[in-house]
C-alpha positions as CSV (number, residue, x, y, z in Angstrom):
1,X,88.0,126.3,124.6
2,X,88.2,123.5,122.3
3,X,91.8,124.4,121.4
4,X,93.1,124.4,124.9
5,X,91.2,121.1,125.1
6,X,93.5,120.1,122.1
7,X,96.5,121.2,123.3
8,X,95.5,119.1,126.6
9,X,94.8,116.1,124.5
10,X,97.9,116.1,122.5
11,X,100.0,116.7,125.7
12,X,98.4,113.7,127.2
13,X,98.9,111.6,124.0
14,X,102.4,112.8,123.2
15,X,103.8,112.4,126.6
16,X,103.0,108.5,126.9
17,X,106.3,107.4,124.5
18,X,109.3,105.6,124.8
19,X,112.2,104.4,123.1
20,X,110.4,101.2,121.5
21,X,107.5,102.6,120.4
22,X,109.3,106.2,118.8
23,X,110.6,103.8,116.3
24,X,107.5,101.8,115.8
25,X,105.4,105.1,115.0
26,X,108.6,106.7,112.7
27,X,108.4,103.9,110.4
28,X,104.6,103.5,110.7
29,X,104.8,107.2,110.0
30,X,106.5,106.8,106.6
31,X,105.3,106.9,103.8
32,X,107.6,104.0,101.5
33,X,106.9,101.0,104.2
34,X,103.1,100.8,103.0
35,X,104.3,100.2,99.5
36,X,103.5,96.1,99.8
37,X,99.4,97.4,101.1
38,X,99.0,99.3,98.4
39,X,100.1,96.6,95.6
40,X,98.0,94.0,97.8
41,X,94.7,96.2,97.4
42,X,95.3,97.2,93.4
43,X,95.7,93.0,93.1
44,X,92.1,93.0,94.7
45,X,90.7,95.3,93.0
46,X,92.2,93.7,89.3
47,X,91.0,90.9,90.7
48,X,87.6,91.9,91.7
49,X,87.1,94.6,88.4
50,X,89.3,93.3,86.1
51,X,89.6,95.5,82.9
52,X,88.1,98.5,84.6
53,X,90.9,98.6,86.9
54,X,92.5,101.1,84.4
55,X,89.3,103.3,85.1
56,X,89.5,103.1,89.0
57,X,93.7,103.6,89.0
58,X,92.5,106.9,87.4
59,X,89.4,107.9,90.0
60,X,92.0,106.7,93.0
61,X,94.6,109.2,91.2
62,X,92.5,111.6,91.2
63,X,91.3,111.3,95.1
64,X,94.7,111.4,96.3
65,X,95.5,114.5,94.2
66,X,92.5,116.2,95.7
67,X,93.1,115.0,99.2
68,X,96.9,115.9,99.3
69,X,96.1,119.7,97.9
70,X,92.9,119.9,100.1
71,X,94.6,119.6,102.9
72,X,97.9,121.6,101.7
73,X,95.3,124.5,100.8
74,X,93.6,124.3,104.2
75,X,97.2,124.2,106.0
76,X,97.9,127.4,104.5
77,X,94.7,129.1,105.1
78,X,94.3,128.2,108.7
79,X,98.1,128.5,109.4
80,X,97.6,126.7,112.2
81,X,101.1,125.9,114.1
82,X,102.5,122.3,114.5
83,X,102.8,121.4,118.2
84,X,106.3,121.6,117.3
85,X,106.4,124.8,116.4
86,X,104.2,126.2,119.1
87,X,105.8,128.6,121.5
88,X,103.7,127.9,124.2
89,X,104.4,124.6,124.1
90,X,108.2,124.7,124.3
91,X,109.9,121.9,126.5
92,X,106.5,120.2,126.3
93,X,106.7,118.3,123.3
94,X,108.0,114.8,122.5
95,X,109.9,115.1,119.3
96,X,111.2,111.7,117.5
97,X,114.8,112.4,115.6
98,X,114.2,115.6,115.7
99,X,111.8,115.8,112.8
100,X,109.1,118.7,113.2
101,X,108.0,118.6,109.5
102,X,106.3,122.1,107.7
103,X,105.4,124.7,109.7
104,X,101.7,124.5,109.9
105,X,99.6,121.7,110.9
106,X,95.7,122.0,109.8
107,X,95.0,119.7,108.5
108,X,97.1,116.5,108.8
109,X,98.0,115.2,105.1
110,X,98.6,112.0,106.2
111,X,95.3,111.5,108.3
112,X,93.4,112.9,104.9
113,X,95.4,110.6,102.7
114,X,94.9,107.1,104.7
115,X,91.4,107.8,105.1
116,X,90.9,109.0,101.9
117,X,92.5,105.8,100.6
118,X,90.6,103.3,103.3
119,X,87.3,104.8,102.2
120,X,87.5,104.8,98.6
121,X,89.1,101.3,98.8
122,X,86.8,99.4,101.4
123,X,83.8,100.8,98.9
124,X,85.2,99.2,96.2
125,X,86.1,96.0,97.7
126,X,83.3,95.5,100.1
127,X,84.8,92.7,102.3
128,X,83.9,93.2,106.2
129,X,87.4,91.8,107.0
130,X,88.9,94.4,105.0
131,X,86.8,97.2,106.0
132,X,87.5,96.4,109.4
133,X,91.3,96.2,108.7
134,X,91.8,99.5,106.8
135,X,90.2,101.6,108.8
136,X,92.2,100.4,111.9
137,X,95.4,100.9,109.5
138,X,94.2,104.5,108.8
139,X,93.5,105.0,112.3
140,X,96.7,104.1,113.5
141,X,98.5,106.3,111.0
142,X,96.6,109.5,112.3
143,X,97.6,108.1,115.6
144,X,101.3,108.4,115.2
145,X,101.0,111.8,114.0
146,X,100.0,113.0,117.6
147,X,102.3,110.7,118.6
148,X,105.9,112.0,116.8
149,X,104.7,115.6,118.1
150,X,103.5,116.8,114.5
151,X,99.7,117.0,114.8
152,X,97.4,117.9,117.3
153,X,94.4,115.4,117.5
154,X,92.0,117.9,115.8
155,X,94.1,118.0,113.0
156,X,94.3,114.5,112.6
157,X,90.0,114.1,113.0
158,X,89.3,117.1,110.7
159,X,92.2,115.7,108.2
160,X,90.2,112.1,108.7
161,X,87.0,113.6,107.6
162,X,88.4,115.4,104.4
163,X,90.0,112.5,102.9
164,X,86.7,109.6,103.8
165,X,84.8,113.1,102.3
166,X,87.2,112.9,99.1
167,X,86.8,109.7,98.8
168,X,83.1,108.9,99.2
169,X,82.7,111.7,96.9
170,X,85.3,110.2,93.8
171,X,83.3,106.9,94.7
172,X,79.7,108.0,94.1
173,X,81.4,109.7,90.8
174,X,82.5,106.2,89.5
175,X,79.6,104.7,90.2
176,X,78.1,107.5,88.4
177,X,80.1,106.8,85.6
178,X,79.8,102.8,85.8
179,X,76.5,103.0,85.7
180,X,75.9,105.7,83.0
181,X,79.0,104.4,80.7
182,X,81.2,101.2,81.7
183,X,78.6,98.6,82.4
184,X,77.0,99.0,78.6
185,X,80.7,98.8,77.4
186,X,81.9,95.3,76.0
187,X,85.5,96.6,76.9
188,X,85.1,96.6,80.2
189,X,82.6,93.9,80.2
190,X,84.0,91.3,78.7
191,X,82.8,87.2,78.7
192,X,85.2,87.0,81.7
193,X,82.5,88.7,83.8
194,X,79.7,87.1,82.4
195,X,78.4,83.6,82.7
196,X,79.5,80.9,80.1
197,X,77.4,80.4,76.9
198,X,75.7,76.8,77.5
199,X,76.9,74.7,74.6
200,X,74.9,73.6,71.6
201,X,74.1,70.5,70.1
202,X,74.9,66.8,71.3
């Protein structure tokens, strides 16, 4: 039931293309054109946590490594077919350049990865602007994966959940570790983060 309900959903959300927007999602799709976001947020967060950034480049490191292989592992145990790949779906589906990607689809990487990335960065940053932002960025992403024929929407909502999972859980681990280690560190707490000494004498 719910996968024929899938199947329905992707159908109805693959089928509304055209020329315009098959390029929009392709390069939306990639994976290179976000390289300027990603430099924009590590300059708010060195900003915003200064000498610890070396600390939270190696918790973000480590959330994308876990997202990535989560959902690589989960592809292979479900073994789930792409829409692309799906017999019964033959004739059906709107392909863009011909790309079809691996053969199984559950979960979608990319869906796991954004949100992974959105979560773990609007925690750290805590700006309502950006939290707003990032998740529509991260929605948008799973979007064009239903889109370009490659994911069916439950792959992209179940992908969504494993990577905002992932990274709620490497957050609640740094704050773990802030709180335990960093903040009692002069290192990482250095006079830049404290207010001035008043000076003495006349």
């Amino acid at each position: 039931m719910l996968e024929r309900f899938d199947q329905q959903l992707f159908l109805f959300i693959n089928s509304s293309n055209s020329p315009f927007f098959d390029q929009v999602m392709h390069a939306i799709s990639g994976r290179l054109i976000w390289a300027p976001l990603y430099l924009v947020i590590l300059i708010f967060l060195g900003i915003k946590y200064k000498r610890k950034l070396l600390i939270i480049l190696i918790f973000i490191i480590l959330a994308i490594t876990l997202s990535d292989q989560a959902s690589f592992i989960l592809k292979n145990i479900t073994q789930r077919l792409r829409p692309c790949n799906e017999s019964a779906l033959a004739g059906l589906v709107h392909l863009v350049n011909g790309e079809c990607g691996g053969r199984f689809s559950f979960v979608s990487s990319h869906a796991a990865n954004s949100f992974n990335v959105a979560l773990l960065s609007l925690l750290l940053i805590k700006k309502r602007w950006y939290s707003i932002c990032i998740i529509a960025w991260a929605l948008v992403i799973g979007y064009s994966r239903i889109y370009l024929g490659v994911h069916y929407p439950g792959d992209v909502f179940c992908g969504s959940i494993l990577g905002a999972l992932i990274g709620w859980g490497i957050y609640s681990l740094y704050v773990l570790i802030d709180n335990k280690i960093l903040k009692d560190n002069p290192f990482f707490n250095s006079s830049q983060n404290r207010p001035p000494t008043p000076l003495m004498g006349g």
